[in-house]
N, C-alpha and C positions, 0 to 999 in steps of 0.2 A: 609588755615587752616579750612574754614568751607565747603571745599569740602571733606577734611580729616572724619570732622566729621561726616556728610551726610552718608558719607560711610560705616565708623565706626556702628552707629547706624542703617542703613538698615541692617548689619550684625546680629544687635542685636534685632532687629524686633522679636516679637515672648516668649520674656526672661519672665523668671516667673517674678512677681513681686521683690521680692525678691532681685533682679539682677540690678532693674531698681533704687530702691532705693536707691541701694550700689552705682550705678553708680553716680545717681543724688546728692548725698551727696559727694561723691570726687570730681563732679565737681565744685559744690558751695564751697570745698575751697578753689579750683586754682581760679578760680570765684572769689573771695575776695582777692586772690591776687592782679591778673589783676587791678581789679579796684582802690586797696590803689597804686599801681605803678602806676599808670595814672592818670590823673585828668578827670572829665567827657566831657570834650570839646574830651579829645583824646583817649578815649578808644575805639574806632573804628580801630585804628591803633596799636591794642596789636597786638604780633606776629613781630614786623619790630625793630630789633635792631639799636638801635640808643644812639650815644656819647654826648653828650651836655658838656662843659666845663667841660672834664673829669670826669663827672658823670655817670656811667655804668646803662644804663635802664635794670629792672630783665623781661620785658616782654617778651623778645622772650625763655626764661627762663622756665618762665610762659607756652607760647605756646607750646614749645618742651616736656614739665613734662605732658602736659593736654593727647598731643597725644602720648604718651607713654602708659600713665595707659589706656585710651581707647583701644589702639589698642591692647593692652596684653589681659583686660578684654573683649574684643570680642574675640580672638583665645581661651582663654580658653572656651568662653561658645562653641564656634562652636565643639571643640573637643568632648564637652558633659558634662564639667565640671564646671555644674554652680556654685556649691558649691564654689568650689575651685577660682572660680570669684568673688563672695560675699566675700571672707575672704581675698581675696587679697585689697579688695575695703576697709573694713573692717582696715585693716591694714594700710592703707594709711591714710585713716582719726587720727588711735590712734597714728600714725607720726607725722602726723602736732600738733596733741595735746599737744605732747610731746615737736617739736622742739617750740613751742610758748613758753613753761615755759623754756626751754633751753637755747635760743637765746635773743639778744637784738636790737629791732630793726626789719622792715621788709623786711629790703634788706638782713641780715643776714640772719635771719628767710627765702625766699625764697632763698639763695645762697645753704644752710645747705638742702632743700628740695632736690633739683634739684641734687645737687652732691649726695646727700645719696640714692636716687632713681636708679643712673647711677650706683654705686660704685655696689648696690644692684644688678641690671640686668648682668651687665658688667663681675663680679666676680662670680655671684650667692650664695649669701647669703643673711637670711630673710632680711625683711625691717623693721618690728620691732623691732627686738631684736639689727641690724643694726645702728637704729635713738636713743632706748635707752644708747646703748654704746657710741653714739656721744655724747649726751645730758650730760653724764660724764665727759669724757671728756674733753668738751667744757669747765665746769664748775675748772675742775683741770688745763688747761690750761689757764685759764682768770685768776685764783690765780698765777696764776707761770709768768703773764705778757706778756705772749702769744696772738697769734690772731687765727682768726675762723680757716685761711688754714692748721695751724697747727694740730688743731686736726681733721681737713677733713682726712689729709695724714697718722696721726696715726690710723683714721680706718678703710683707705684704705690697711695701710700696714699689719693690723690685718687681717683685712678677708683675705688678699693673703694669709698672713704667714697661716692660717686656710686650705685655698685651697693646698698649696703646700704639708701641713703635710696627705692629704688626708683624712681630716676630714668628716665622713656623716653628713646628715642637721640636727638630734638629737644632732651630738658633737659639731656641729658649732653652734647650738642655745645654748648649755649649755654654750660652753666657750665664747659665746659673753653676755650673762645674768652675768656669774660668775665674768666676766673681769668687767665689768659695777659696780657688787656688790662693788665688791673690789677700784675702784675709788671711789665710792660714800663714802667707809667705811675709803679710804683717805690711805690705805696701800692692799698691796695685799699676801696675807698669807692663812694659810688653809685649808678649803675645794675648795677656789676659787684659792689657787696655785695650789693645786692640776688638779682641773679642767682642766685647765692652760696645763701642764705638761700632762697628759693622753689623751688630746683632740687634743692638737696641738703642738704636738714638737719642730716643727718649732718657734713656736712663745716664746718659754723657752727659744731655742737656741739664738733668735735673743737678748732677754735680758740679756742672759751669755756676749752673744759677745758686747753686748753695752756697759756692765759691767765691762767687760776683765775678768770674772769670770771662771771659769767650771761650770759645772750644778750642778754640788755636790755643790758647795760651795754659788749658787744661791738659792738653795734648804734651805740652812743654814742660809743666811739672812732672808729670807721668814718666818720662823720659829723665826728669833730675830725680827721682825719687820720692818725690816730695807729697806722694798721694798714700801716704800710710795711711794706716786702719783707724786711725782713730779720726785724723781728718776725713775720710770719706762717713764715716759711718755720722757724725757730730752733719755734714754739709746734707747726707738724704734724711733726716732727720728734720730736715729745716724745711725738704719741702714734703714730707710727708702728706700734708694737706691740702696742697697742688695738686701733687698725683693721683689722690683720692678723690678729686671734684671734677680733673678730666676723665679718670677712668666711669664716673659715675655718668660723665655727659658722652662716650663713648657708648656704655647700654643704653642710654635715652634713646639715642641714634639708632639701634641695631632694633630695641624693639616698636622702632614706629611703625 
């Protein structure tokens, strides 16, 4: 790991300021991770996963999220794009912000990081607007008596359905903001069904079909109210498995 970083950083040798702050500020809050998972006899040994009486340590967790953002935020500056490195840094920091008030706990709190980071690169969709929608969420699922993997997989299966409907990164930031509004507002209707529907069709379809609805007639509850949080979140749940076998036969496609 701290050859990784060595590395990482001779890359980075050179960066405006600017660059180095963004950096230094995301590392200090993997940094505070690390440290609340370890005690300081054994912080030396972050990065080395290890089981103790069926207690899952988040540090190699920890390691793998540190040298991700690093290694991203050096390829973008070498490209020439420092900007676009600062806002990624940027972004990650008002993530953690977010999943702190979100989550309970900091083994959640790093579980919810690390996954949403992955789902973010893996899928390609922001990290922002990403960690916001979890943060929803998380919050509609804890009422409905759910746990954290649950709403990991609803926004995982969101951003697929997003990706499959061929959404750009304007319609996928709208309908992951809009989706987000409409949990927090506890029903989904609107300007945010709309969203919904115009951005990503896929992801309509999959709540017709959770529903056993048509779209006409999802359309029609949407407009009665009748699309609260806890029915949407119970109907992409159902096809979580769906979305996951088309999105997987969508990269079949792309890397023949």
């Amino acid at each position: 790991m701290a050859n990784q970083r060595i590395s990482i950083l001779v890359a980075l040798d050179g960066a405006d300021e600017g660059l180095k702050r963004a950096i230094t500020s995301a590392e200090r809050s993997l940094g505070e991770l690390a440290a609340s998972a370890k005690t300081a006899g054994d912080r030396a040994a972050v990065g080395i996963a290890q089981v103790k009486a069926g207690v899952s340590v988040v540090s190699e967790q920890v390691a793998a999220a540190r040298t991700q953002l690093l290694a991203f935020l050096s390829i973008n500056w070498v490209a020439g794009k420092v900007q676009e490195a600062v806002q990624v840094a940027d972004a990650w920091n008002m993530m953690a912000a977010r999943l702190k008030l979100a989550t309970a706990g900091q083994r959640e709190f790093t579980t919810a990081q690390t996954a949403l980071f992955d789902i973010a690169q893996r899928i390609g969709v922001p990290i922002q607007e990403t960690a916001t929608l979890y943060g929803k969420l998380q919050q509609a699922v804890r009422m409905l008596g759910g746990e954290q993997k649950e709403a990991l997989t609803i926004t995982e299966s969101i951003s697929q359905a997003l990706r499959i409907s061929g959404a750009s990164a304007n319609e996928t930031q709208s309908a992951l903001l809009q989706f987000g509004q409409a949990l927090a507002a506890g029903v989904l209707r609107g300007e945010e069904f709309n969203s919904v529907v115009e951005n990503s069709p896929r992801l309509a379809q999959a709540l017709a079909d959770g529903l056993n609805v048509p779209i006409g007639r999802l359309r029609k509850m949407a407009e009665e109210g009748r699309l609260t949080a806890d029915v949407v979140v119970n109907a992409l749940l159902s096809q979580k498995d769906k979305l996951a076998t088309e999105y997987a036969q969508l990269l079949s496609l792309i890397h023949i």
